[in-house]
DODOVO-623668 format. One line per 10 residues: number of its first residue (from 1); for each residue x, y negated, z of N, C-alpha, C. Coordinates in nm, 2 decimals, decimal comma. Each point is the difference from the previous one (the first is absolute). Example, Ala and Ser with C-alpha at 12.3 -4.5 7.8 and 13.67 -1.06 7.14 Angstrom:
2
1	1,32/0,57/0,78/-0,09/-0,12/0,00/0,09/-0,12/0,00; -0,04/-0,11/-0,07/0,09/-0,11/0,00/-0,08/-0,11/0,08
//
This chain:
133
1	0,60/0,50/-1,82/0,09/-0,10/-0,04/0,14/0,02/0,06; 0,11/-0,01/-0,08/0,11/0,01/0,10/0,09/-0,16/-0,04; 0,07/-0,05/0,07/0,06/-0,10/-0,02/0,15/0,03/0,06; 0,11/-0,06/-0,09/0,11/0,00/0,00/0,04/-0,08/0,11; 0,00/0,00/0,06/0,12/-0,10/0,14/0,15/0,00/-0,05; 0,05/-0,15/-0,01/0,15/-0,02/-0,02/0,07/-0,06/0,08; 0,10/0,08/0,12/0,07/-0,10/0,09/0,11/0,03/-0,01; 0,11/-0,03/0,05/0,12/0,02/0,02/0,05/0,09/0,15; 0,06/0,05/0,01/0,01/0,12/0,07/0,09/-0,11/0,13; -0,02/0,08/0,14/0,08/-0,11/0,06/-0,09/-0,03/0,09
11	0,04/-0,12/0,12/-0,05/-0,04/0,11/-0,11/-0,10/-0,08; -0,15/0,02/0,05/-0,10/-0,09/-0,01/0,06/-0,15/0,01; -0,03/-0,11/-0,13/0,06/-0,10/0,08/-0,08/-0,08/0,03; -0,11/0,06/0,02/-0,12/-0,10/0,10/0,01/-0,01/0,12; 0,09/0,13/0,05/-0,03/0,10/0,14/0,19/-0,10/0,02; 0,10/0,04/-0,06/0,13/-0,03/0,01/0,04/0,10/0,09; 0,16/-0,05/0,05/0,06/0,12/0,08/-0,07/-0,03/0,15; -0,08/-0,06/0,05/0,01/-0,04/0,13/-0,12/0,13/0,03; 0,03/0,02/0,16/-0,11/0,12/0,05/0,12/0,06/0,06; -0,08/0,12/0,10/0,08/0,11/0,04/-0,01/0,08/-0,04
21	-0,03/0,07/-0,17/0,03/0,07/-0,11/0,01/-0,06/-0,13; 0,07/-0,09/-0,04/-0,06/-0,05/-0,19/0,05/0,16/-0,06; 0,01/0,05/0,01/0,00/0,12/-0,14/-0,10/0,05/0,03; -0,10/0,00/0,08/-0,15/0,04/-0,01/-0,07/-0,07/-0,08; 0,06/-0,10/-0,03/-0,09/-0,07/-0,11/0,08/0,03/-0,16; 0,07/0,07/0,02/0,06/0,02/-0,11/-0,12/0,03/-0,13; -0,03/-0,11/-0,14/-0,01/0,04/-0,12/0,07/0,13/-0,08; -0,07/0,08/-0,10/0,03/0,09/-0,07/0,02/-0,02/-0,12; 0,00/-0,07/-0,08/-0,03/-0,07/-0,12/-0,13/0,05/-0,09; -0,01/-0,01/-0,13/-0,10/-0,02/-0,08/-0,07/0,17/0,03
31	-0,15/0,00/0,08/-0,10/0,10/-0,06/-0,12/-0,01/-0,05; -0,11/0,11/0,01/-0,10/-0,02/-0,05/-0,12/-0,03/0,14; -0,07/-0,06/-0,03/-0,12/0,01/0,10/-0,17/0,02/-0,06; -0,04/0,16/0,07/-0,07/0,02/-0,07/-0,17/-0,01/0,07; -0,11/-0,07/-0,10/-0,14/-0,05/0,13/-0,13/0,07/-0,12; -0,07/0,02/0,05/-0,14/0,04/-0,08/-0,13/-0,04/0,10; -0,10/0,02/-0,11/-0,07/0,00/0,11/-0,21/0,00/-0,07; -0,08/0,03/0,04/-0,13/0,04/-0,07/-0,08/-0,05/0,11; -0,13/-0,06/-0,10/-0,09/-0,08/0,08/-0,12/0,08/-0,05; -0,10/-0,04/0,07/-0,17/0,06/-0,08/-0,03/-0,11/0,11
41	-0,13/-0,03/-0,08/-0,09/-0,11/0,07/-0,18/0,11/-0,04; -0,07/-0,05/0,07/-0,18/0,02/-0,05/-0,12/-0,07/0,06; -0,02/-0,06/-0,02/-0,15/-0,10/0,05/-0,12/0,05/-0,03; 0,01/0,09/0,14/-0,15/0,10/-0,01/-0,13/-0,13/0,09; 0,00/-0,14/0,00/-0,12/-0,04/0,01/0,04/-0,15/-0,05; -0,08/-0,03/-0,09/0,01/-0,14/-0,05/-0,16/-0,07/-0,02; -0,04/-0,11/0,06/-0,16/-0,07/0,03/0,05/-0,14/-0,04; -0,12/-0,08/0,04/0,01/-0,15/-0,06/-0,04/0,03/-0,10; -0,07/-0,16/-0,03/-0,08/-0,06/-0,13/0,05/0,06/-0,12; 0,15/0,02/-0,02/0,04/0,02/-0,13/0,14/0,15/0,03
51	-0,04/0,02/0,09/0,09/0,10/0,03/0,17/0,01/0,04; -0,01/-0,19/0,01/0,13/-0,01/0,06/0,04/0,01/0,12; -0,12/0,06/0,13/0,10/0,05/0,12/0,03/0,14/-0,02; 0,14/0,05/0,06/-0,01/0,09/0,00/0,12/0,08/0,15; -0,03/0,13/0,02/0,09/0,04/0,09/0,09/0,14/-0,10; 0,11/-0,07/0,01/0,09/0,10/-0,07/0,09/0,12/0,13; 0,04/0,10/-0,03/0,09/0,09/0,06/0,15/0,00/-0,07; 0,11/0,01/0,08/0,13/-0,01/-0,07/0,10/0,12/0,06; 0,03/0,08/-0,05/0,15/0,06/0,04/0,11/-0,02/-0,14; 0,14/0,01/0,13/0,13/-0,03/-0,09/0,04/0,10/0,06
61	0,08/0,03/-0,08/0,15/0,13/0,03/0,13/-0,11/-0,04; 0,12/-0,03/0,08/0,08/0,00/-0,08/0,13/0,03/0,07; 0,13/0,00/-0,04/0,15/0,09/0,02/0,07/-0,12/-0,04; 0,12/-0,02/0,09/0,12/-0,03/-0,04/0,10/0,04/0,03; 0,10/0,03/-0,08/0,12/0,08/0,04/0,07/-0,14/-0,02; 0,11/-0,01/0,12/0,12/-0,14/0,01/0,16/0,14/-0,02; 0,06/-0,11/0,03/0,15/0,09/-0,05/0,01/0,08/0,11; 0,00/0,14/-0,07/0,07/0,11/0,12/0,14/0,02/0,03; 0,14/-0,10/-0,04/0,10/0,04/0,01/0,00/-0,10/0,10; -0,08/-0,12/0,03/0,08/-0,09/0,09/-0,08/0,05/0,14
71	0,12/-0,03/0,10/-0,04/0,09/0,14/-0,10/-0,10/0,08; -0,06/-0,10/-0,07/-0,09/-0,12/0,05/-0,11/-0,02/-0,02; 0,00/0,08/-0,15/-0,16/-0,02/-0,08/-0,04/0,17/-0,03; 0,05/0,10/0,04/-0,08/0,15/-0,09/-0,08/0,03/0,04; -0,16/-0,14/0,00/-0,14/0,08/0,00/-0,04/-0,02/-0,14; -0,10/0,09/0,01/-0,11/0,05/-0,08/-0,11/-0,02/0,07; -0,12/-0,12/-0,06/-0,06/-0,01/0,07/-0,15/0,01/-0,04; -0,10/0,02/0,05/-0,13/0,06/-0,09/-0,13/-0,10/0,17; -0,08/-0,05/-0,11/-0,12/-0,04/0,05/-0,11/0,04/-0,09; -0,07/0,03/0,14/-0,19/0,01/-0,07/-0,05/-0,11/0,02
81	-0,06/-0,06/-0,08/-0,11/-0,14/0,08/-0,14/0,07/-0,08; -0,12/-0,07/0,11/-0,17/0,05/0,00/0,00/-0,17/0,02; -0,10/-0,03/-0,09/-0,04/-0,11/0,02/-0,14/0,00/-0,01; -0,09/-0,12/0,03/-0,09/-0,07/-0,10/-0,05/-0,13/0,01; -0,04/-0,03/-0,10/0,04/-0,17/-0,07/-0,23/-0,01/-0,02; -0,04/-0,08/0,06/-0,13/-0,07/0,02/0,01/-0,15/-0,05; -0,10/0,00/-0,14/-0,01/-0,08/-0,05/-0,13/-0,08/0,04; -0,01/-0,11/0,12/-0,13/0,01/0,03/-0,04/-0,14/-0,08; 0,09/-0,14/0,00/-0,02/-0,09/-0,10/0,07/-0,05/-0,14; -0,04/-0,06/-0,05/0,03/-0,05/-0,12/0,15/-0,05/0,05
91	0,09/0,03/-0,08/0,17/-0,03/-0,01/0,01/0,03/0,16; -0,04/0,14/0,05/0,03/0,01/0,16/0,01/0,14/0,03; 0,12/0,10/0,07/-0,03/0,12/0,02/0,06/0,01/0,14; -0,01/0,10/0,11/0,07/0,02/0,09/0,06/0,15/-0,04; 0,11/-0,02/0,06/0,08/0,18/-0,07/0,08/0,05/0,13; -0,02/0,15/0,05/0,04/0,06/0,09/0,05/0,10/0,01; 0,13/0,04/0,01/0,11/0,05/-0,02/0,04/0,11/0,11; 0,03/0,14/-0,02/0,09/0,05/0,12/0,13/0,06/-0,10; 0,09/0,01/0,08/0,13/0,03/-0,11/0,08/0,12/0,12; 0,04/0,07/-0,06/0,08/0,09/0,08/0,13/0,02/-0,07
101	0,14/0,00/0,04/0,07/-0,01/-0,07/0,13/0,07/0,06; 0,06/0,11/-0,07/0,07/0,10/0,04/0,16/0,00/-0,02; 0,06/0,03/0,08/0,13/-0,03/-0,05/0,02/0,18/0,00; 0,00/0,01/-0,11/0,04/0,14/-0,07/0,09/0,09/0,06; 0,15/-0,06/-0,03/0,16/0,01/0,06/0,02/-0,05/0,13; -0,09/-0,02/0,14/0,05/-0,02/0,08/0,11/0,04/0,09; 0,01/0,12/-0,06/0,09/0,10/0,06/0,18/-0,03/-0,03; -0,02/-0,07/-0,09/0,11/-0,05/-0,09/0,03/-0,21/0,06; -0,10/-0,02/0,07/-0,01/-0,14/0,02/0,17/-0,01/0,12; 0,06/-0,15/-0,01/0,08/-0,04/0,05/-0,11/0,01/0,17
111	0,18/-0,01/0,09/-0,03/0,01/0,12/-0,05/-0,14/0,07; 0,04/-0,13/-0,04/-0,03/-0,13/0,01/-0,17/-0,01/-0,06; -0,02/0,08/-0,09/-0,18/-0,03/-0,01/-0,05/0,10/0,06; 0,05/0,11/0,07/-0,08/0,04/0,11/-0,02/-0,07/0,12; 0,14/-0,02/0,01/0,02/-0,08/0,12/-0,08/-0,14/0,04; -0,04/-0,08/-0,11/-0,09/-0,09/-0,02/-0,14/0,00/-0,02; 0,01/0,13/0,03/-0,17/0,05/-0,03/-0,07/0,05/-0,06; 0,07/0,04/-0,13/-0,02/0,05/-0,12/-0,05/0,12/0,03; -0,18/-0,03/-0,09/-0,03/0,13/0,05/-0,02/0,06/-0,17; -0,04/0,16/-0,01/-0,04/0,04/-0,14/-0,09/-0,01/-0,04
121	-0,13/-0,03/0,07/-0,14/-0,05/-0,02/-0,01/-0,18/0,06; -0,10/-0,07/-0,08/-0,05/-0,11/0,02/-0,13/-0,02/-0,05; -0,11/-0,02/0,09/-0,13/0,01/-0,08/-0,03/-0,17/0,06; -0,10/-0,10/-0,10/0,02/-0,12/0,03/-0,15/-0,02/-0,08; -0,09/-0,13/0,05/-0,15/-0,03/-0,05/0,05/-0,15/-0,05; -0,09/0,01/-0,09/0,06/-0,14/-0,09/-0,18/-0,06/-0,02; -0,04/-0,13/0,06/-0,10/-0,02/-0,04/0,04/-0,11/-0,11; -0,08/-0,08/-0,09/-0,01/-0,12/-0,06/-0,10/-0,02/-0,07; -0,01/-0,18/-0,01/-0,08/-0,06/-0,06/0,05/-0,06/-0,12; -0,13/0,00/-0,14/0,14/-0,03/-0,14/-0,13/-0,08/-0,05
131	0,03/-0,14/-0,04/-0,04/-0,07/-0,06/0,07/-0,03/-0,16; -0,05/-0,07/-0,11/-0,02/-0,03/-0,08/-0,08/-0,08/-0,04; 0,12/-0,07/-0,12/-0,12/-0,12/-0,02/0,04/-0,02/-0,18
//
């Protein structure tokens, strides 16, 4: 997918002139921003009366490229997520998530998101409970 971003070039006017840099927030005007991304799922064990429990397996790939001319945003960013989603009741699953998530261009990353901690790797566990009704 790519999507068109439209701004006007110039000091962010969310950010304004105030700081001890506003041209670090300087806008570039209109580019592209480009994301993809592929899933596979497989439910190698499914039991119950009618075969509606089941344990599924999940991986995602996906990429986003943000604008590389502005000196605030030029990552490219790519996560893996492993999951699996346990359907043990009726309208009930638990789903469990690990995500690893790469900042591509860190080499290219501003000195204020180093400086803040920014690292090029972030790996993160995501549990949850999903009801429906």
């Amino acid at each position: 997918m790519t999507a068109d971003v439209e701004q006007t070039p110039g000091i962010n006017p969310v950010v304004g002139v105030t700081g001890p840099n506003p041209t670090s927030n300087q806008t570039t005007g209109d580019y592209k921003m480009n994301a993809l991304y592929v899933e596979g799922s497989v439910i190698p064990l499914r039991y119950g009366p009618n075969g509606d429990r089941y344990l599924r397996v999940i991986y995602r790939y996906d990429d986003v490229d943000t604008n590389d001319k502005a000196s605030f945003t030029p990552f490219d960013r790519s996560r893996h997520t492993y999951g699996a989603e346990w359907q043990f009741a009726k309208n009930t699953r638990l789903r469990y998530e690990y995500q690893d998530h790469t900042l591509d261009d860190f080499d290219r990353a501003p000195a204020p998101f180093i400086a803040a901690g920014g690292e090029r790797n972030v790996t993160m566990h995501m549990a949850s409970i999903i009801f429906w009704f």
